[in-house]
N, CA, C and O atoms as a MOPAC input file, in Angstrom:
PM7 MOZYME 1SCF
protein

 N     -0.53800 1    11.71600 1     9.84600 1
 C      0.21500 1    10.64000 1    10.41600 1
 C      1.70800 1    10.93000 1    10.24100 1
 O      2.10500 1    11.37000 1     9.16200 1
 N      2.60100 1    10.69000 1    11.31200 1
 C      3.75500 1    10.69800 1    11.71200 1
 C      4.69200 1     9.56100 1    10.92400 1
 O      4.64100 1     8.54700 1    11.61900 1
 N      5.29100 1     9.39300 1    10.08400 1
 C      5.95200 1     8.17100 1     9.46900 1
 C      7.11300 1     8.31300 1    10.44100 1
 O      7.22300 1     9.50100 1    10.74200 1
 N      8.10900 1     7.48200 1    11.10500 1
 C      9.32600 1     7.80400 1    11.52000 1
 C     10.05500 1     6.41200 1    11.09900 1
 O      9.59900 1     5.30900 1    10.79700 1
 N     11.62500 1     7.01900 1    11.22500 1
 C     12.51500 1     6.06200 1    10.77300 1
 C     12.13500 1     4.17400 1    11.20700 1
 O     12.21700 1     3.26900 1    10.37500 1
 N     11.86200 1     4.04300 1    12.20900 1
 C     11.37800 1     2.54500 1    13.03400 1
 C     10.55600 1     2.31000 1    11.84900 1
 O     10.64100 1     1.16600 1    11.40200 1
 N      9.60400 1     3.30000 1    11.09400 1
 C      8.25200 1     2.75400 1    10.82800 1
 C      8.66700 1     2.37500 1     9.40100 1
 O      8.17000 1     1.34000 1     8.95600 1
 N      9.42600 1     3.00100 1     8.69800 1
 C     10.37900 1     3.10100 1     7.28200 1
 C     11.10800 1     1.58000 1     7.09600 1
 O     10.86300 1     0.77500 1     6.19800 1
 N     12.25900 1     1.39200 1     8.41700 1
 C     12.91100 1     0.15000 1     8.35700 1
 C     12.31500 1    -1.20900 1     8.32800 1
 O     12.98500 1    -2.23400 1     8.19900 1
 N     10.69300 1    -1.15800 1     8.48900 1
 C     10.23000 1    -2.38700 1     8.48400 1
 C     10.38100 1    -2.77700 1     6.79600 1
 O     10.63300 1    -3.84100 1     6.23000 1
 N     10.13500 1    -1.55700 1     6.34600 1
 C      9.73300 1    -1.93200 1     4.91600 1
 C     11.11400 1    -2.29400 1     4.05200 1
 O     10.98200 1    -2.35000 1     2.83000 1
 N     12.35900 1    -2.52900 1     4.59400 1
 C     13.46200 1    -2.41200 1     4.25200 1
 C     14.57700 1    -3.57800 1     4.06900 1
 O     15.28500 1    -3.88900 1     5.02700 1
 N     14.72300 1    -4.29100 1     2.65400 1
 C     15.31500 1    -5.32500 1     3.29000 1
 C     16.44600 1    -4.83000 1     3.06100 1
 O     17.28200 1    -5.08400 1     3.92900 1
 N     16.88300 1    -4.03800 1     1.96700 1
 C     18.64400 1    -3.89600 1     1.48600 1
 C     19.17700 1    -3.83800 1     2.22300 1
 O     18.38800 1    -3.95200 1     3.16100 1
 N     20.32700 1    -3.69600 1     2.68600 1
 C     21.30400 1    -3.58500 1     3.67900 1
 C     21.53900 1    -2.45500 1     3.55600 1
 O     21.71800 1    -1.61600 1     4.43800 1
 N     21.57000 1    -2.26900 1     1.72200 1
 C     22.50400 1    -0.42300 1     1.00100 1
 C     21.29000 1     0.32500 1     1.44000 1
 O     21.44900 1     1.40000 1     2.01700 1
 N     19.87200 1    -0.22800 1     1.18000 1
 C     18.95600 1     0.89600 1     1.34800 1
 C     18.66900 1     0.79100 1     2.69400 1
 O     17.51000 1     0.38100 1     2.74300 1
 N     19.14900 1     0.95600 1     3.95100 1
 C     19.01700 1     0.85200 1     5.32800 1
 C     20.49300 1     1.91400 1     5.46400 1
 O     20.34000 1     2.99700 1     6.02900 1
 N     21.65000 1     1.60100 1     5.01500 1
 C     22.45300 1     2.89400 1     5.01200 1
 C     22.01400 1     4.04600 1     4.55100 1
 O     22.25200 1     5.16900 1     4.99700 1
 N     21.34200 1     3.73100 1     3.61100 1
 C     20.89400 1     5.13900 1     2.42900 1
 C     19.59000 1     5.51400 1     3.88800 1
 O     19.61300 1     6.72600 1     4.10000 1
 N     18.94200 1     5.05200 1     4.48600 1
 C     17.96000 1     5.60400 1     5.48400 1
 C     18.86700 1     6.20600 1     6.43400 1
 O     18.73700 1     7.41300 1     6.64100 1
 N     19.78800 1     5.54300 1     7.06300 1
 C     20.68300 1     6.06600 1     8.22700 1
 C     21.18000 1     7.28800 1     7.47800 1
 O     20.91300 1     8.34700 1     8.04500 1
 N     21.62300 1     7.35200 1     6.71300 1
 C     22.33100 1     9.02200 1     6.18800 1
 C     21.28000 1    10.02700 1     6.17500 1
 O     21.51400 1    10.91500 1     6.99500 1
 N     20.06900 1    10.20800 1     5.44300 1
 C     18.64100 1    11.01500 1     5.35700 1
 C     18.64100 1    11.36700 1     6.80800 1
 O     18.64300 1    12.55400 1     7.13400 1
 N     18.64000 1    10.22000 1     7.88700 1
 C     18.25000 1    10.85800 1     9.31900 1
 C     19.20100 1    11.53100 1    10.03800 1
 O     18.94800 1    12.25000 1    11.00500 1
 N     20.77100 1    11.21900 1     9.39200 1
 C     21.78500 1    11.78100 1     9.99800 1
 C     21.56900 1    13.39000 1     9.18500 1
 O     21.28000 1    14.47700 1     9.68600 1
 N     21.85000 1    12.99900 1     7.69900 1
 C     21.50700 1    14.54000 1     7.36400 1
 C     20.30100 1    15.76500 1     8.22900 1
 O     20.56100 1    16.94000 1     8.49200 1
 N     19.19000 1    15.13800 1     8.47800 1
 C     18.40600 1    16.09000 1     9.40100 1
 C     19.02500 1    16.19100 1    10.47300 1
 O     19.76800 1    17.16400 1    10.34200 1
 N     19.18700 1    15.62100 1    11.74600 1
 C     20.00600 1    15.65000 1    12.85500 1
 C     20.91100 1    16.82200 1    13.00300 1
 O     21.19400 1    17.42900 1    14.03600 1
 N     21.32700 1    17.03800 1    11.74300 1
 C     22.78500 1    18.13000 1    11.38900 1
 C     22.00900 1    19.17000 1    11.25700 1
 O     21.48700 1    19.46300 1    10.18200 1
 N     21.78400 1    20.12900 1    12.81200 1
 C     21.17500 1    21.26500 1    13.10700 1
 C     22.25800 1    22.68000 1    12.34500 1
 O     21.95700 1    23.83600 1    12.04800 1
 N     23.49500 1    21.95900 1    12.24500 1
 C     23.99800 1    23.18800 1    11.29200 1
 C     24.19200 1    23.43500 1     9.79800 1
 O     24.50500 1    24.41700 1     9.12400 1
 N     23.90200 1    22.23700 1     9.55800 1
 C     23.52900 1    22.38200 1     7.96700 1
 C     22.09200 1    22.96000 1     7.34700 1
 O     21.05400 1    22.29900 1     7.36000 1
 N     22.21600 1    24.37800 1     6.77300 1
 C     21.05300 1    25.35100 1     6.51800 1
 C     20.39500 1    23.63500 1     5.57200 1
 O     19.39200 1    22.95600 1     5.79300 1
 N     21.24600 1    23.51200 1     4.78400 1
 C     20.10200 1    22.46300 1     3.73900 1
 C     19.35600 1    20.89400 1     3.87600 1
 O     18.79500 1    20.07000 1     3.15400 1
 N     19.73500 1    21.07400 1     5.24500 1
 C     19.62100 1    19.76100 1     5.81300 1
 C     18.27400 1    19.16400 1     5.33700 1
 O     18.08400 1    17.95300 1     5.22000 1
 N     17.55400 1    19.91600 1     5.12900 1
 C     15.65600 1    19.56500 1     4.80600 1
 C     16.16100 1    19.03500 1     3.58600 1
 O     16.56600 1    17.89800 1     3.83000 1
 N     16.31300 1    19.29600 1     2.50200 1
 C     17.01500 1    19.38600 1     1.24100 1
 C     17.50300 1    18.04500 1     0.71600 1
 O     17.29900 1    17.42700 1    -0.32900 1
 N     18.28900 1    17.79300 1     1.91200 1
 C     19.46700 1    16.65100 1     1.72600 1
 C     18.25000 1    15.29300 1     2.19800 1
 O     17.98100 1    14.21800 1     1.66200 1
 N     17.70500 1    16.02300 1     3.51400 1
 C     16.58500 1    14.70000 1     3.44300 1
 C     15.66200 1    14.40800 1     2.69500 1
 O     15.19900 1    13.27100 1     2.60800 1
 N     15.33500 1    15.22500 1     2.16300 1
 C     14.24400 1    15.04300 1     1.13200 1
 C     14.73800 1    14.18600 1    -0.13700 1
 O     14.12200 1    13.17800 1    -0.48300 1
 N     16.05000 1    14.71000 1    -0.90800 1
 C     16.58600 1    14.09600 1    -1.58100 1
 C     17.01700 1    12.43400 1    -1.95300 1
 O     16.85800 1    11.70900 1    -2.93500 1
 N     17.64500 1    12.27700 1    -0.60300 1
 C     17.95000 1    10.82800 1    -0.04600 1
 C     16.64200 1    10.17100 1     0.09700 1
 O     16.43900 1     9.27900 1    -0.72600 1
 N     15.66900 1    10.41200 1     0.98400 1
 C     14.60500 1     9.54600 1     0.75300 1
 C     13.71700 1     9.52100 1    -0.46800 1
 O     12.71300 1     8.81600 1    -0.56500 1
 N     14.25100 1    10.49400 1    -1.55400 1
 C     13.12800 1    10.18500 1    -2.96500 1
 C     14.21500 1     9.71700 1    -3.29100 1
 O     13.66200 1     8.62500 1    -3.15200 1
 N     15.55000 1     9.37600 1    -3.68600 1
 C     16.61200 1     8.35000 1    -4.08000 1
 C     16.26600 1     6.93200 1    -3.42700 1
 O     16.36400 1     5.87400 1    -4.04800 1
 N     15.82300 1     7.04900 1    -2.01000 1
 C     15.40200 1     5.44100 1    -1.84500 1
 C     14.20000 1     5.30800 1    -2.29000 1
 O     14.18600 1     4.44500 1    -3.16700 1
 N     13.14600 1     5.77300 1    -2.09100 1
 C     12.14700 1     5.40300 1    -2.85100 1
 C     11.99700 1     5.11800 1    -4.17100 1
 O     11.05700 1     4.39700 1    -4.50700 1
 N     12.93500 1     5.65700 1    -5.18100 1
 C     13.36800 1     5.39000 1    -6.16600 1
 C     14.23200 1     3.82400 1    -6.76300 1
 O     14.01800 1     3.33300 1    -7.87100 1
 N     15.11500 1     3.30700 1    -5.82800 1
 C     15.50100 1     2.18600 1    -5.50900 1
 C     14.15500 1     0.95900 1    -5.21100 1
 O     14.04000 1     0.00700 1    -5.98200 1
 N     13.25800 1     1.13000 1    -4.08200 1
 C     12.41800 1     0.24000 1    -3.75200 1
 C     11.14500 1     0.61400 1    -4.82600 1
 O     10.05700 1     0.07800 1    -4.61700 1
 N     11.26000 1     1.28600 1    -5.66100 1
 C      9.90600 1     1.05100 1    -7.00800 1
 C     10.53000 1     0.57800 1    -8.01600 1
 O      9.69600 1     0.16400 1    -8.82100 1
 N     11.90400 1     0.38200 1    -8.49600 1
 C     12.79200 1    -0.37300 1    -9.13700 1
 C     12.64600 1    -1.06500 1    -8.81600 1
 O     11.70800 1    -1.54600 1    -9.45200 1
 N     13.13000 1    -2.11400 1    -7.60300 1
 C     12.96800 1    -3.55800 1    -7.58100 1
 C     11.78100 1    -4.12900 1    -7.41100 1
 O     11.56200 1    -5.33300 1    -7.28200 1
 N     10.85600 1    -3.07100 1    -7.41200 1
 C      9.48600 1    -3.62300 1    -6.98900 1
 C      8.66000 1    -3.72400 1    -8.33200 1
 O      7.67000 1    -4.43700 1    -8.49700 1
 N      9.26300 1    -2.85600 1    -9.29400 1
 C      8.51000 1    -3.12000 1   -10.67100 1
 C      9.89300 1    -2.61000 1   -11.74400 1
 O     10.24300 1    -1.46100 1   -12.01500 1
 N     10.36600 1    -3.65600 1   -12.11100 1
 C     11.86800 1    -3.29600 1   -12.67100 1
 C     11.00300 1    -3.10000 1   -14.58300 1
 O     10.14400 1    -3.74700 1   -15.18100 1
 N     11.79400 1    -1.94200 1   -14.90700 1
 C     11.41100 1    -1.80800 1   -16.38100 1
 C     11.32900 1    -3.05300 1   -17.53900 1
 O     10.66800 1    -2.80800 1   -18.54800 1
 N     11.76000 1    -3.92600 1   -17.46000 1
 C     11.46800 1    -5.01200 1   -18.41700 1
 C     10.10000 1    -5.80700 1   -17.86600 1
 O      9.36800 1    -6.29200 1   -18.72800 1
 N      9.72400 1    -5.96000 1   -16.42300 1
 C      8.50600 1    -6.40300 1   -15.89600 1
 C      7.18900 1    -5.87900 1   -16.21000 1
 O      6.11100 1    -6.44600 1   -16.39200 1
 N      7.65900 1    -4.23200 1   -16.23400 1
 C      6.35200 1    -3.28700 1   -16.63500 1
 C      6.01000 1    -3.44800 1   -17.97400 1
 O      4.93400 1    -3.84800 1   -18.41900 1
 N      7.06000 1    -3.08700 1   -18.61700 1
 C      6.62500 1    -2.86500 1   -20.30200 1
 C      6.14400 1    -4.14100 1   -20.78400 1
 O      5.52700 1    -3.99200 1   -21.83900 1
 N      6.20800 1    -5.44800 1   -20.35700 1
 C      5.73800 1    -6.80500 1   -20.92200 1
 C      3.74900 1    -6.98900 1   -20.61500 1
 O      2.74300 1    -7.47300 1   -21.13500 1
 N      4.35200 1    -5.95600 1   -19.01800 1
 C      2.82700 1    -6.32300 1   -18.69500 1
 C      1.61200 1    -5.42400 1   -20.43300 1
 O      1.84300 1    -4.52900 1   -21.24600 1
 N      0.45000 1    -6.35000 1   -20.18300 1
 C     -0.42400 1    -6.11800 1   -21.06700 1
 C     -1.28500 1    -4.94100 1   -21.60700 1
 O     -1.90300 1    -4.63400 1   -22.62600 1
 N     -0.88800 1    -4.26900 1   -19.93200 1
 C     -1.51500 1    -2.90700 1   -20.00900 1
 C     -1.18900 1    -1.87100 1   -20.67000 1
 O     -1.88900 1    -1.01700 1   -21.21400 1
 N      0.51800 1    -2.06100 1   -20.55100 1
 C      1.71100 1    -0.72700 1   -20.73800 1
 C      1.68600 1    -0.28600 1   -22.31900 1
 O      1.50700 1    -1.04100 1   -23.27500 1
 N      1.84100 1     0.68600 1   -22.33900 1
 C      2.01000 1     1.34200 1   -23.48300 1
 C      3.14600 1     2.52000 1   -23.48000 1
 O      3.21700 1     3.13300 1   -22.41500 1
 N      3.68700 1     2.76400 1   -24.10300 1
 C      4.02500 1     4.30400 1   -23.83300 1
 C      3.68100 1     5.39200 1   -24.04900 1
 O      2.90300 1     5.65700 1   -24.96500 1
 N      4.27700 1     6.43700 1   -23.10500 1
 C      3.38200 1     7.54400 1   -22.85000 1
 C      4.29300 1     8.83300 1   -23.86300 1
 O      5.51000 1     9.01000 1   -23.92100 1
 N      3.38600 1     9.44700 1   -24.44600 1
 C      3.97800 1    10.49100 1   -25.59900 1
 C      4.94500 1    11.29200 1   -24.32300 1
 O      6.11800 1    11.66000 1   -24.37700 1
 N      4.35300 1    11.35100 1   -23.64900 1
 C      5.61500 1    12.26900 1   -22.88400 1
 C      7.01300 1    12.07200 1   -22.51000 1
 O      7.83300 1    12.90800 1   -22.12900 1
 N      7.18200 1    10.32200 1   -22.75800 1
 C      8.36500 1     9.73600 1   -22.00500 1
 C      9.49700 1    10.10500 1   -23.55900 1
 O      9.26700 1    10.06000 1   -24.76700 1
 N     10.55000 1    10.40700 1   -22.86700 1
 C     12.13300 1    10.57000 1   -23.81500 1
 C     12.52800 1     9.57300 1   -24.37100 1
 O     13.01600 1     9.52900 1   -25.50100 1
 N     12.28800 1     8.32700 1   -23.34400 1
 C     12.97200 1     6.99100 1   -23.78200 1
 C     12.42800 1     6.15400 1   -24.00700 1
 O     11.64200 1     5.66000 1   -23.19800 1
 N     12.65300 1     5.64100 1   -25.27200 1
 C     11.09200 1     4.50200 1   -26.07900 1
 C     11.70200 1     2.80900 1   -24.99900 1
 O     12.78000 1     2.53200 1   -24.47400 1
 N     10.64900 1     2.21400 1   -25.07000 1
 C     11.04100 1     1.56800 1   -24.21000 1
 C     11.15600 1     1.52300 1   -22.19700 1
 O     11.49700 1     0.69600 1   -21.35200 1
 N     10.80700 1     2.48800 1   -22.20600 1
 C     10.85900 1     2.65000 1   -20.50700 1
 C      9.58500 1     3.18500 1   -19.91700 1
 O      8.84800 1     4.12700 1   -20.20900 1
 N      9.58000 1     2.16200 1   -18.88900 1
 C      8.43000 1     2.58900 1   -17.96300 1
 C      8.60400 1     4.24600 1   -16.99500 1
 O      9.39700 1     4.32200 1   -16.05600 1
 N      7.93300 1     5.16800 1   -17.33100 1
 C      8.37200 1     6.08900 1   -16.41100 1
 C      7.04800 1     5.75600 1   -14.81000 1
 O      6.23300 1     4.83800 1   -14.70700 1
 N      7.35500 1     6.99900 1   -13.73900 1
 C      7.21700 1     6.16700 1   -12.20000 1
 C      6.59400 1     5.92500 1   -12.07700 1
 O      6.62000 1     4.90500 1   -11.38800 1
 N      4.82600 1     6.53000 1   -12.60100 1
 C      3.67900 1     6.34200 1   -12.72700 1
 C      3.25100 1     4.90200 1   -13.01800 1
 O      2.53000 1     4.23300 1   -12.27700 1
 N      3.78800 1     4.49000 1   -14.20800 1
 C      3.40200 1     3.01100 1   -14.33700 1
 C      4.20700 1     2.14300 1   -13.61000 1
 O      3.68700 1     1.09500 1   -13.22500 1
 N      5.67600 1     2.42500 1   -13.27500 1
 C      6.01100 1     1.70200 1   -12.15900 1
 C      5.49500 1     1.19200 1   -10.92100 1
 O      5.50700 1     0.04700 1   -10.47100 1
 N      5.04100 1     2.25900 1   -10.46100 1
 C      3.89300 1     2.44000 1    -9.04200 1
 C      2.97500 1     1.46300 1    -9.49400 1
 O      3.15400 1     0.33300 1    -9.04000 1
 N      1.45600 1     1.73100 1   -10.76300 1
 C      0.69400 1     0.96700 1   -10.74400 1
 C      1.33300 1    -0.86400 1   -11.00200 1
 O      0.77800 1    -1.76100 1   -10.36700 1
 N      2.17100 1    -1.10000 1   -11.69700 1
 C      2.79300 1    -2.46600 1   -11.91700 1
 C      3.15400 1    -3.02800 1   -10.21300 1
 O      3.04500 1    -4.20000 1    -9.85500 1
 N      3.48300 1    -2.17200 1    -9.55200 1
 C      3.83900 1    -2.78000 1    -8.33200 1
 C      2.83400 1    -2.81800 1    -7.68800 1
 O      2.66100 1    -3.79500 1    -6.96000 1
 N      1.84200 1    -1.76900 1    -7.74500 1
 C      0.39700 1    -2.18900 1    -7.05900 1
 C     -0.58200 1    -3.05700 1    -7.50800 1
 O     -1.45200 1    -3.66600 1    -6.88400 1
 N     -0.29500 1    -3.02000 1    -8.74000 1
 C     -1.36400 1    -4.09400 1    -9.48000 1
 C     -1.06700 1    -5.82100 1    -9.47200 1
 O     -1.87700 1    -6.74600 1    -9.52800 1
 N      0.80100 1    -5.84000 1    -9.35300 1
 C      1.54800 1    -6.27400 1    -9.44100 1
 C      1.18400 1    -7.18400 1   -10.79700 1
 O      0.94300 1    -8.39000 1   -10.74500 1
 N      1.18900 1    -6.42300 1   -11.96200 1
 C      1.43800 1    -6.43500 1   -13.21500 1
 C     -0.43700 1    -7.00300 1   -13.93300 1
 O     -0.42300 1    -7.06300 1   -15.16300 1
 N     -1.23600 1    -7.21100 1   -13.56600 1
 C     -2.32700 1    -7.13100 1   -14.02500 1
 C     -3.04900 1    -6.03600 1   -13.79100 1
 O     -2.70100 1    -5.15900 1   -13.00000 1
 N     -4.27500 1    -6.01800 1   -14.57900 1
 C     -5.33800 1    -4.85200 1   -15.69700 1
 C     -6.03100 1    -4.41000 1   -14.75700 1
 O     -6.69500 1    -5.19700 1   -14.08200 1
 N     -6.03500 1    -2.81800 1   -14.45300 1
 C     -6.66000 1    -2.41800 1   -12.89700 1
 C     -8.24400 1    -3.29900 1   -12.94900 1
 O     -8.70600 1    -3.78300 1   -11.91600 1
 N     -8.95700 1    -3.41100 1   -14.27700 1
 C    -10.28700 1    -3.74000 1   -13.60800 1
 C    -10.39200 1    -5.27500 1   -13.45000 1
 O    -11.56100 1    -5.58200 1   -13.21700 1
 N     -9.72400 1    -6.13400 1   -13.48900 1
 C     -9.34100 1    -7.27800 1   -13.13000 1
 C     -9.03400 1    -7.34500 1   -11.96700 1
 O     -9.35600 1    -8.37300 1   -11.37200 1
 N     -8.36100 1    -6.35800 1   -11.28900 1
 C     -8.05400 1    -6.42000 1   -10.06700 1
 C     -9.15600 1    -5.46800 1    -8.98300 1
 O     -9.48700 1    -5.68500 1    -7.81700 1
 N     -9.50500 1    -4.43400 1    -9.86600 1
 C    -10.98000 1    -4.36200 1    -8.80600 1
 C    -12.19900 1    -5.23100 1    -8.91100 1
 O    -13.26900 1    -5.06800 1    -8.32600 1
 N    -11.85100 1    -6.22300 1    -9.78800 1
 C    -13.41700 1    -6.90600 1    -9.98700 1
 C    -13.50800 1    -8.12200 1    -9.15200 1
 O    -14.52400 1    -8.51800 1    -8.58000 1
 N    -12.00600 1    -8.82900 1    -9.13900 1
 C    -11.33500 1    -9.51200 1    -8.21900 1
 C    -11.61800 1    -9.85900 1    -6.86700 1
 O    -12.15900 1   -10.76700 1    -6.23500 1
 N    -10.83800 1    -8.40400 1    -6.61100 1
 C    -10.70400 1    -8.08600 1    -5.12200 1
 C    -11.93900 1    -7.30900 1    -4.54200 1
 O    -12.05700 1    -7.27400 1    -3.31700 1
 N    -13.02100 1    -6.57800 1    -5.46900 1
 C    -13.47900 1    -6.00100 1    -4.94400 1
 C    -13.26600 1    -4.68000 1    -3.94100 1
 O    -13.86000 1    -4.24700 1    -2.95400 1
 N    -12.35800 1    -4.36200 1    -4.55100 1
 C    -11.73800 1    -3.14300 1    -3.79500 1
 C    -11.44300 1    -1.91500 1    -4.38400 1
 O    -10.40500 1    -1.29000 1    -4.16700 1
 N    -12.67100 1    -1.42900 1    -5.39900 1
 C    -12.39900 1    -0.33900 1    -6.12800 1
 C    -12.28300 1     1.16500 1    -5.44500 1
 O    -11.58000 1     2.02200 1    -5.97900 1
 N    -13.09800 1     1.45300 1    -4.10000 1
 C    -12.59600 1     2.43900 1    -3.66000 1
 C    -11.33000 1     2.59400 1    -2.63200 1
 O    -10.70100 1     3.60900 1    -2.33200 1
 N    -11.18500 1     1.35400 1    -2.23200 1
 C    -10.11600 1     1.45500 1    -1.80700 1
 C     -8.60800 1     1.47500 1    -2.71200 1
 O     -7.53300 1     1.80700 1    -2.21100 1
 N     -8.74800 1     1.15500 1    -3.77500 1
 C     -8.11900 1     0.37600 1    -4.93900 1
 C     -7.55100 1     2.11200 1    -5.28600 1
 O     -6.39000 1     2.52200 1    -5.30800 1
 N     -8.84600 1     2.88500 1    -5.53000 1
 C     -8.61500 1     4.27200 1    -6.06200 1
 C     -7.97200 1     5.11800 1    -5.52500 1
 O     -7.10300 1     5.81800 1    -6.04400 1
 N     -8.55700 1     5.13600 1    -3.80400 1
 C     -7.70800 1     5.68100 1    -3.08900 1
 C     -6.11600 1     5.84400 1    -2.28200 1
 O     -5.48900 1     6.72600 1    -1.69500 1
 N     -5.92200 1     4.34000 1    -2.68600 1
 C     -4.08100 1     3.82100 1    -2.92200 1
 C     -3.70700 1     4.29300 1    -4.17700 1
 O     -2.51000 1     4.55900 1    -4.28600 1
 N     -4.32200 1     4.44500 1    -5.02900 1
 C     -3.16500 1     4.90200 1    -6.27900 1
 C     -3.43600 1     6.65600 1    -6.06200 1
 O     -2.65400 1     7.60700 1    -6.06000 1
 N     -4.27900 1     6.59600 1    -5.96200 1
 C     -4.20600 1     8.55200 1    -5.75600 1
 C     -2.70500 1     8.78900 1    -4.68000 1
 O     -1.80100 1     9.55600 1    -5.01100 1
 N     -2.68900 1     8.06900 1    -3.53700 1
 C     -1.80500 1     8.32300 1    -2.63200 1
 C     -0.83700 1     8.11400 1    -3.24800 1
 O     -0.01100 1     9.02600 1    -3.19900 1
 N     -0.45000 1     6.84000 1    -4.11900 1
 C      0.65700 1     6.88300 1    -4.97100 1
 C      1.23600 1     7.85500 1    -5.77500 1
 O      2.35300 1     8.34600 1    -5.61500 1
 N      0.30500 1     8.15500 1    -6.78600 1
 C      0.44400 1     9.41300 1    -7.46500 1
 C      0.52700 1    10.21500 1    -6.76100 1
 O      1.17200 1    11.04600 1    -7.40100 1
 N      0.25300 1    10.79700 1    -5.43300 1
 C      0.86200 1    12.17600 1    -4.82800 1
 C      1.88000 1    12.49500 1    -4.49400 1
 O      2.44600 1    13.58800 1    -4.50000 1
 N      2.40900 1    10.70600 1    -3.91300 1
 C      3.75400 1    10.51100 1    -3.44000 1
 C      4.77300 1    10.70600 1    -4.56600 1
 O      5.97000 1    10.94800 1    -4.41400 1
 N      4.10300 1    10.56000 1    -5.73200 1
 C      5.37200 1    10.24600 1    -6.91600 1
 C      5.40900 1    12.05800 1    -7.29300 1
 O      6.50600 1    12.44000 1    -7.70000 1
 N      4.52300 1    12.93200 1    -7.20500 1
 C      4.84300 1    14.15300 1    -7.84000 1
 C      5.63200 1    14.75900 1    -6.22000 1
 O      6.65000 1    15.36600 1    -6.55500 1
 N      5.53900 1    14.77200 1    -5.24900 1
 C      6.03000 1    15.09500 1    -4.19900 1
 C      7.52200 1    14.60500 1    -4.16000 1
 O      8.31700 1    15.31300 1    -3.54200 1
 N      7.96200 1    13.49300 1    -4.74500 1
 C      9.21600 1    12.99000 1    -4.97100 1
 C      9.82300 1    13.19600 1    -5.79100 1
 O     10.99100 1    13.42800 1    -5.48000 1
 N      9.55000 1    13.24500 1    -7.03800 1
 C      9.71700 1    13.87200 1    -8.26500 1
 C     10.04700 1    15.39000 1    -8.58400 1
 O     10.82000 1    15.60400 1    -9.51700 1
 N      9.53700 1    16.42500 1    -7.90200 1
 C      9.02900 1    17.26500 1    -8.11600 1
 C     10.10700 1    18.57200 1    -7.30100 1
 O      9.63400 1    18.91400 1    -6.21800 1
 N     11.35200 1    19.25600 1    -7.65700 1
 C     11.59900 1    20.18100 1    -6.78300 1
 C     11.57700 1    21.59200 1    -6.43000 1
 O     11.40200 1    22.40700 1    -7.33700 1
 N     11.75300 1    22.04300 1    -5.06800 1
 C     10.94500 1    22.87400 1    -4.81700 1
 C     12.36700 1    23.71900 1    -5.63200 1
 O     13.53100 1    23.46300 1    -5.93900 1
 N     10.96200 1    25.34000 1    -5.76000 1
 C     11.98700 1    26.32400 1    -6.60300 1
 C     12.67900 1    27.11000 1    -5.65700 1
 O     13.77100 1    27.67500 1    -5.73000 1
 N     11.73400 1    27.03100 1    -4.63900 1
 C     12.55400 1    28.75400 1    -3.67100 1
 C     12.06500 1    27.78500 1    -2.31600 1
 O     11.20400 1    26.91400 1    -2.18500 1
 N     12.77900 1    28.22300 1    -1.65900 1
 C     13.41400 1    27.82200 1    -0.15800 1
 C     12.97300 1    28.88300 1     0.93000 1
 O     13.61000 1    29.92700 1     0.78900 1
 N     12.15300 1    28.91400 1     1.87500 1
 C     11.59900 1    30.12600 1     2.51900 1
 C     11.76600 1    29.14000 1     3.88700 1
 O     11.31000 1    27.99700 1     3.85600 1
 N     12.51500 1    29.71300 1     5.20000 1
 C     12.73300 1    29.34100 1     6.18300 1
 C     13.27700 1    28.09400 1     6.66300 1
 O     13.01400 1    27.31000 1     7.57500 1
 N     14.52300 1    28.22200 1     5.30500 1
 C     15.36800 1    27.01100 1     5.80400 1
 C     16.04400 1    26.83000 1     6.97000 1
 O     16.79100 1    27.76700 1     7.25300 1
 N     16.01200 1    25.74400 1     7.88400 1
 C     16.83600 1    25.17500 1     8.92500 1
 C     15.65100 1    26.00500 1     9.80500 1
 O     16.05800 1    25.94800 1    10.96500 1
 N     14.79600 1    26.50300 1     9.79300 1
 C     13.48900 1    26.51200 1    10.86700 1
 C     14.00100 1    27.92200 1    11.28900 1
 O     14.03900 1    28.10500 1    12.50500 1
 N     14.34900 1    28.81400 1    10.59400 1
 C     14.50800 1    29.99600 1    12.01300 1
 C     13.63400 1    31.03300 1    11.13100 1
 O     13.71200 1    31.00500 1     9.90300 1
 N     12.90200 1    31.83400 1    11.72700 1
 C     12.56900 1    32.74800 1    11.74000 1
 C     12.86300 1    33.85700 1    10.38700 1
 O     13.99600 1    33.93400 1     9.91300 1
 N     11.50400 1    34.84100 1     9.74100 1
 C     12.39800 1    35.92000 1     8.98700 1
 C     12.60000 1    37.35500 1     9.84900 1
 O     13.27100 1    38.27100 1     9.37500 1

C-alpha cells in the first residue's frame, strides 16, 4: 500500500506538524539534492516522533500499571518508543484486558507487530547508502 501525503494529513492536527509534513515532501521533490531520501526519511521519523509523544506523553506511560522499566533504557524514569506505541494503542490499559474486552487478539497482535516494525524502521539508520537520488551504478 501506497501511503501519500493527502493520506498522512488526515491524521494531522498540529499546524507545526503539517509544516514539518510540507518540508519531508518538499525535501523529496528536490531532484537535486543526492540526500533527499535521507532528509525524508528523517523528517517523517521526527514527526512520528512528535505524534507518539502527544499520543502517549512519558508521565502517562510510566503511571500506567503495566510499565516497568526496561534494563536497556539510560534514563530511569522514561518510557522508551516501544511502550509508548503500546500506551497509545492500549491507550494505557493491560494488553489482556484489552484483548479479552474487545476480543480482538489477532487483530490486536497484528497492530502491534506493525507498530513495532514501524518503530525499528524509524529508529533505526541506514549504514551505507547504495543508489542515492535513483540513478544507476
Amino acid at each position: 500500500m501506497v501511503i501519500g501525503k493527502n493520506e498522512i494529513l488526515k491524521y494531522l492536527s498540529d499546524p507545526f506538524d503539517i509544516k514539518i509534513l510540507d518540508a519531508a515532501f518538499r525535501n523529496l521533490d528536490d531532484t537535486t539534492n543526492p540526500i533527499r531520501f535521507n532528509n525524508f526519511a528523517y523528517v517523517l521519523r521526527e514527526l512520528g516522533n512528535r505524534v507518539i509523544d502527544r499520543l502517549a506523553p512519558n508521565k502517562d506511560v510510566i503511571a500506567a500499571k503495566w510499565w516497568k522499566p526496561s534494563p536497556d533504557d539510560k534514563i530511569a524514569n522514561k518510557a522508551n518508543r516501544r511502550q509508548q506505541i503500546r500506551y497509545a494503542l492500549l491507550d494505557g490499559n493491560p494488553e489482556g484486558f484489552v484483548i479479552q474486552k474487545l476480543e480482538t487478539d489477532v487483530q490486536f497482535n497484528s497492530l502491534k507487530a506493525d507498530a513495532e516494525e514501524l518503530v525499528k524502521v524509524l529508529t533505526h539508520r541506514c549504514k551505507k547508502l547504495d543508489n542515492v537520488g535513483g540513478s544507476e551504478k
